[in-house]
N, C-alpha and C positions, 0 to 999 in steps of 0.2 A: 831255049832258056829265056831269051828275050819274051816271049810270047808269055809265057810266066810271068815274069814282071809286067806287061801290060793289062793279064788280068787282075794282078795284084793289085795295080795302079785303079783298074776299075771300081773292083772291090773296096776300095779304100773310099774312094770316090763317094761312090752309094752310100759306104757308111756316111761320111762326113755330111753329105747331104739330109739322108734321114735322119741325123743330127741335129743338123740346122732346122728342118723342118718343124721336129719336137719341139725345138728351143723356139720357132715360132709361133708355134700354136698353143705354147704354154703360157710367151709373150701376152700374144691375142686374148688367150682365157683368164690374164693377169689382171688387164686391159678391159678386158669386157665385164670380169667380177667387180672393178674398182669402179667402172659407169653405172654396171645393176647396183650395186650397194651405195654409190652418193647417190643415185637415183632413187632408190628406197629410201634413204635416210633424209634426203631432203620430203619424199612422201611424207613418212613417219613424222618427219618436224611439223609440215606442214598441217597433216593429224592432228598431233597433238595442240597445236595453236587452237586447228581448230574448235577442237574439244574444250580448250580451254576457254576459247570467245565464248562456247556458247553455255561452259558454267559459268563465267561470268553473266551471263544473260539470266541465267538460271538464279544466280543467286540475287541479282539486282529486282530480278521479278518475287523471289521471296520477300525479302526485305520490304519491296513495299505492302507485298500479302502482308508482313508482319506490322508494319506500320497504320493501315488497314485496321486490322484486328484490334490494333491496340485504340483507334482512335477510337472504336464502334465500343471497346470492353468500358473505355474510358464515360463515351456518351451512356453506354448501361447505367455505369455505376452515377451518375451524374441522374438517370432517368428515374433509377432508382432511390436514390434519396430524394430525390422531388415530390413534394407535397402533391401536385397533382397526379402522380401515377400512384400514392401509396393512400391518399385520404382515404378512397374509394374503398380499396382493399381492407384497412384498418377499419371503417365503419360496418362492414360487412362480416368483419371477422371478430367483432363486440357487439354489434347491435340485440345479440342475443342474450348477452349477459348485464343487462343494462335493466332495470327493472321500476316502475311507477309506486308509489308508495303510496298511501292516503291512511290516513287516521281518523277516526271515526269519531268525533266530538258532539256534545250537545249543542252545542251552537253551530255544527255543521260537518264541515270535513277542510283537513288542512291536508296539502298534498306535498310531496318534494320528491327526491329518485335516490336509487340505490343500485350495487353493484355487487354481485356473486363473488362470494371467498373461495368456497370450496363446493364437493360435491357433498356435503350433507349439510345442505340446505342452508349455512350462514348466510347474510346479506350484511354489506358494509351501507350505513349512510351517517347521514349527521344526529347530530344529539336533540338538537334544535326543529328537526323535523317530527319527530317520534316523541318529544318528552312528557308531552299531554298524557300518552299511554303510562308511563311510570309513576305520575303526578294524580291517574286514577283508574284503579283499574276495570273500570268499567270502558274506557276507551276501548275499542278496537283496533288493528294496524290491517289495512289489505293492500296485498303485493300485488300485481300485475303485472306477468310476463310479456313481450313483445307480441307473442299469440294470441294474445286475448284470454288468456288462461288466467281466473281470478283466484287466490285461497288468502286465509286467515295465516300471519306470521305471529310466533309468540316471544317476547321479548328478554334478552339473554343479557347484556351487560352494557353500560354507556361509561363516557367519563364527560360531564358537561365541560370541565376546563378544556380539554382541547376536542369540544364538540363533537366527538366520534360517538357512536353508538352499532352495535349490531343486532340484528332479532333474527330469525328462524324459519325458516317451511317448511313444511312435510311434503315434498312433490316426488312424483317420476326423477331420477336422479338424471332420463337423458333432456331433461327440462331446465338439466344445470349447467351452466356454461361459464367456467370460473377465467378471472380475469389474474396474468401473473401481476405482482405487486414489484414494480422495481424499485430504482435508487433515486430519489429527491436529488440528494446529494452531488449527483452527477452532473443535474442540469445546469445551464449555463441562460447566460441572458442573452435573448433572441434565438433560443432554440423553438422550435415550431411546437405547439400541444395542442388538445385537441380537446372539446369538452361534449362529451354525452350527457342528455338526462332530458325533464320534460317542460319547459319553461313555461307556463302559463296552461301548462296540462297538455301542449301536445307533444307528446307519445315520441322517445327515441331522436330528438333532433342534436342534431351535429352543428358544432362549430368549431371552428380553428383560429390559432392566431401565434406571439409567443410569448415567451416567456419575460415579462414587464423586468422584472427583479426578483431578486430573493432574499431570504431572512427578512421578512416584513413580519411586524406583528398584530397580530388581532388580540383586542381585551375579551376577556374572561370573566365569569362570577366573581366576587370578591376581591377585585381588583386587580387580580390577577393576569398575566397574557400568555398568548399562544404564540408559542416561538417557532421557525422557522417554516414563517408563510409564504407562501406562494403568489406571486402578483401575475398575472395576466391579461393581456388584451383582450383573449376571446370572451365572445357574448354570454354572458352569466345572467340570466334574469330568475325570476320568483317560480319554483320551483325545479331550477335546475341542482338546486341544494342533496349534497350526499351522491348527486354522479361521479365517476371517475374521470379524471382528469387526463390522458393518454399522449404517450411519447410517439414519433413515430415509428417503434417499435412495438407498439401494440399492449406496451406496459402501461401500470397504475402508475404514475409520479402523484401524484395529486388527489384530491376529494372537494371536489367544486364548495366552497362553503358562503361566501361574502360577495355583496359589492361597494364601493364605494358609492355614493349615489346623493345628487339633492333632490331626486324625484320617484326616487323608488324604480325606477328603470333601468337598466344597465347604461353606461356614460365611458365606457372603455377601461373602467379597472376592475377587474377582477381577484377573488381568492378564495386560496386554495391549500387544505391542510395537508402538509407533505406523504409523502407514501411512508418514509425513513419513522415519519411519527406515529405511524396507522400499526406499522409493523412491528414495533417499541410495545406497544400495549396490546395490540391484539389478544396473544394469550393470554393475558389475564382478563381480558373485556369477556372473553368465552371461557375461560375455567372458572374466575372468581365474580363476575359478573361486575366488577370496576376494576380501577386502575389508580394504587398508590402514588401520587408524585411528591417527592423528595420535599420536604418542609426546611428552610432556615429561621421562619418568624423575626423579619424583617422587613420594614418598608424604606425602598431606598428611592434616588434620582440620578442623574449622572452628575458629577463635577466638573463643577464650572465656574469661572469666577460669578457670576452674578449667584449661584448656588451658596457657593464659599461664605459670599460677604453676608446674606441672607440669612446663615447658619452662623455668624460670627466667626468665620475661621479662616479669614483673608490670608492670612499668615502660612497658611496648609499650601496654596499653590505655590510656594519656593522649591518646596520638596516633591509635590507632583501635580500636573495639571491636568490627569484624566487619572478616573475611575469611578467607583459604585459608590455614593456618599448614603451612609443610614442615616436616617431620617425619625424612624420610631422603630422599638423591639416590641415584642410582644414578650410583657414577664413572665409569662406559662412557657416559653419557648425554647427551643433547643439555642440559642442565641444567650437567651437569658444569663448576664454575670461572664458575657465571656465576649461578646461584639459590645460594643456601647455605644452611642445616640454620637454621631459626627464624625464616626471613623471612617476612612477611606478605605474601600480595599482595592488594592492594586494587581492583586496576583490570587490566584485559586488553583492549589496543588501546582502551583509552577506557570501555570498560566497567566500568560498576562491579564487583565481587564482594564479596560478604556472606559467601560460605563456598564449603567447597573442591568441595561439588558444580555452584555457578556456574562455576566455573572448566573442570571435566571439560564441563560441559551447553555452555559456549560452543563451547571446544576439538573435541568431536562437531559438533556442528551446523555448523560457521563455518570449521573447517581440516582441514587435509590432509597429508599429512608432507609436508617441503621446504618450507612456509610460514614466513614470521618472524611471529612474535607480539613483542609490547611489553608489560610488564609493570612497572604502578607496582608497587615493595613499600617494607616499611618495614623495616628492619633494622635492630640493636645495631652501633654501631660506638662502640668504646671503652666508655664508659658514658651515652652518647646511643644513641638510636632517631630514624634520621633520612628521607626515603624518596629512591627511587634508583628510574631507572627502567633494565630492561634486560631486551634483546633476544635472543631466541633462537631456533634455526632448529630446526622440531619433526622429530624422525625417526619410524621407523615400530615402532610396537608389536611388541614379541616375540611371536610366535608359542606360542598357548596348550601348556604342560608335559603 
């Protein structure tokens, strides 16, 4: 019996033991997962840091790639507008459309330049160059290409007031190389222009400079002026006249026409009839062969007091001290019984006016003969100065003497 219980005792024994064992080796594998895994996990963190140092490197290296890029995009666009990377290209990419003119006189040949409209065969130049040919038609006009390619142009429409004229060729149409016409308007003072044509007969020469001022005005036939001219420093001399005058976009602003000069040489001022006004009349300069501009038959001055006292009308500047003072009507004229000799006008269809060249710069720009215009003015009635507004229907300018 005893001996029974002793292996009992054994047995019990062994269990208990393989008990413990399990429980230690479970310990142990508790123990050794909890070291592999802070072990990994401190890996894994360490990983990730590093991964992350080295996007951080990664993007600190982008950024200045992009910093980089933008300073070089920046120097482009800076290269790019720069007169010296674009003259070249601009000259190269008109020189073709840039044309010699000469007219064929009995007393010899007058010469100046001109510039391609389209592909059948127009030529834009001044009025002033070409007007011998209208004045007889036994003149000739010969164009000359940058090639050396000589033909006969025949003459299509002019307007001497604002000196434009166009005439014709018969050519190869791949001999035509038109120039776009942009916006006057846009320009600004000290933008960069550029002037092609042939100044004393040599062929295609270039100059650059900018743009002096704007709204300048050149006289006209008849007393008349040409409004919204163009001033320029670039070198303008004796037959540069009817070239175009170029943006650094390769557009027409301009049409070389003038210089200021006490030597007949260029002396740094320049002018130039706007594109805005080339563009205004062109179709009718090539469908009707002129160009109607708006008549009021009026000679006015600006107001002023020395104008005022001059006019007897001292008493007018209380009520206003700028505008267009008439001066004489024309009694044929659309004015006629309806503006009268010392009126002010101060306003045109709502528009203010300061002086009598506001008045001509709206009237070009804005109307048309057969249009009504409205005109505030201030007028003497009795021994008041009162204002009155009144309407008149514009006719068509006389035709230059």
């Amino acid at each position: 019996m005893s001996e029974d219980w002793l292996l009992e005792d054994i047995r019990q024994a062994r269990r208990r033991n393989y008990l413990y064992t399990i429980i230690i080796v479970l310990l142990l594998a508790n123990i050794g997962g909890t070291v592999f895994l802070f072990a990994y996990t401190n890996h894994y963190i360490s990983d990730l840091r590093l991964r992350n140092d080295l996007l951080e490197t990664q993007l600190s290296s982008l950024s200045q790639d992009i910093d980089r890029l933008s300073s070089q995009l920046s120097l482009q666009k800076y290269l790019n507008a720069s007169e010296f990377m674009v003259l070249p290209q601009i000259y190269n990419e008109t020189m073709f459309s840039v044309v010699m003119i000469r007219v064929k006189t009995p007393s010899g040949y007058g010469q100046g330049s001109g510039f391609v409209y389209n592909k059948s065969g127009y030529i834009i130049t001044n009025n002033h160059v070409v007007e011998e040919a209208w004045e007889n038609e036994n003149v000739e006009i010969e164009v000359t290409f940058v090639d050396g390619t000589i033909v006969p142009a025949t003459r299509v429409g002019r307007d001497p007031y604002s000196d434009l004229a166009v005439i014709k060729v018969d050519v190869d149409p791949d001999l035509l190389h038109p120039l776009p016409l942009g916006n006057s308007s846009d320009l600004v003072v000290g933008e960069t222009v550029i002037a092609i044509g042939n100044p004393y007969g040599l062929s295609n020469s270039m100059s650059a400079g900018i743009v002096s001022q704007v709204g300048r005005e050149l006289s006209a036939p008849g007393g008349y002026i040409i409004v919204d001219v163009i001033q320029t420093d670039a070198a303008i001399n004796p037959g540069n006249s009817g070239g175009p005058m170029l943006n650094l976009r390769g557009e027409v602003v301009g049409m070389n026409t003038a210089i200021l000069t006490m030597t007949g040489e260029w002396s740094g001022i320049g002018f130039a009839i706007p594109s805005d006004t080339i563009k205004r009349e062109l179709p009718s300069l090539i469908e009707n062969g002129s160009y109607e501009h708006p008549y009021l038959g009026v000679r006015g001055t600006d107001l002023t007091p020395d104008t005022a006292e001059e006019m007897g009308i001292s008493e007018i500047t209380k009520i206003t001290s700028r505008g267009a003072l008439i001066v004489d009507i024309n009694k044929t004229g659309p004015s006629a019984g309806k503006l009268k000799e010392k009126d002010v006008i101060i306003s045109v269809d709502g528009h203010i006016v300061r002086s009598f060249y506001d008045l001509v710069l709206y009237l070009e720009r804005n109307k048309r003969p057969g249009d009504e215009v409205t005109f505030e003015v201030v007028r003497q009635t009795g021994s008041k100065f009162i204002k009155e507004f009144v309407t008149v229907e514009l006719g068509i300018r006389p035709r230059p003497p």
